[in-house]
N, C-alpha and C positions, 0 to 999 in steps of 0.2 A: 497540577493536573495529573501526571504522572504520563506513564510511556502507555501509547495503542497500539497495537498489532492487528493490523487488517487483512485478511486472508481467507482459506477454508481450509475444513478440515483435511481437504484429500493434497494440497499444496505439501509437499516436503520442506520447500525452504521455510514455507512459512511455519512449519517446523522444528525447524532449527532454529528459526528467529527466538522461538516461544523456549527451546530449548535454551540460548543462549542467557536467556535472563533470569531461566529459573536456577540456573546452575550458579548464577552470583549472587542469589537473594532478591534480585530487583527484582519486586509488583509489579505485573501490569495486566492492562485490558485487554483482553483478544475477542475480537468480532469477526466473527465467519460472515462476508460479504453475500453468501450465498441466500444469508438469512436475513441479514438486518442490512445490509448496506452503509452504505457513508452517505454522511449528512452532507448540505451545500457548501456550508461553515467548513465543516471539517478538508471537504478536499477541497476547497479555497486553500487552507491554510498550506494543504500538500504542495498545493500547483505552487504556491508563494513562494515555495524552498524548494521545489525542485525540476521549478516550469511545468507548465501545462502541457507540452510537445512531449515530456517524458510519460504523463501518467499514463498511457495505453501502450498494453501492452503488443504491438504490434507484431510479433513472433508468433504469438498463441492463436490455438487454434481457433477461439472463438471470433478474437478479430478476422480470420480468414472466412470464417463460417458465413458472419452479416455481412460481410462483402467491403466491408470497410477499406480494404486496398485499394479499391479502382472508387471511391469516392469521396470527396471535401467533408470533413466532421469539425464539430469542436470538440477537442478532448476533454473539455470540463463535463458538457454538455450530455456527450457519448457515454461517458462514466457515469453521471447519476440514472443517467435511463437504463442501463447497465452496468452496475460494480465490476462485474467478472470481469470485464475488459481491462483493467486495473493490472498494473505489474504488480505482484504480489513476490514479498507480503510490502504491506507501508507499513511502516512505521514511525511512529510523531511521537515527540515530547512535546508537547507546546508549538512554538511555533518553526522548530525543528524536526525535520521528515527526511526518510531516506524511502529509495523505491529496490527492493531486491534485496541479497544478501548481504551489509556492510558490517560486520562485527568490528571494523576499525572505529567507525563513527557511532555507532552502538557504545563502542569501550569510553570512547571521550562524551559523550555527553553523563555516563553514571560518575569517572573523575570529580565533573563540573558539582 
């Protein structure tokens, strides 16, 4: 399948993310959330590896915006009706996903 990077363009980390792998040769996809979104499938796959309590980004401004602190969501749910909300960047290999900046777990999965 190879590596995705989910994010936008105005994201720094995400970024870096993008920079991280072009600088070692590794391909990958990058989707600006902004535009295209993440599929059901796909952040399934995210929630699967890295819980579903993690994928929203709950710091950002936008979760503050919709009001999201003072009410009950499902984060899977909250995300496909809004990506933005999303810790940014993700990134998946398959069925391995990190949320944010991890160039450690980045390094080990190109190893593999």
């Amino acid at each position: 399948m190879g590596i995705q990077i989910f994010g936008t363009r105005k994201c720094q980390v995400t970024k870096k993310a993008e920079r991280f792998f072009r600088e070692r040769g590794v391909p990958f996809q990058s989707i600006d959330l902004a535009e295209k979104g993440i599929s059901r499938g796909e952040l399934a796959s995210v929630a699967a590896a890295v819980g579903a309590d993690a994928l929203i980004d709950t710091e950002g401004r936008r979760f503050k915006d919709r009001g999201l602190d003072w009410q009950e969501y499902d984060p899977v749910e909250a995300a496909l009706a809004d990506p933005l909300l999303l810790k940014t960047p993700v990134v998946r290999d398959g069925k391995k996903a990190v949320l944010g900046y991890a160039p450690e777990a980045w390094a080990e999965w190109i190893k593999e």
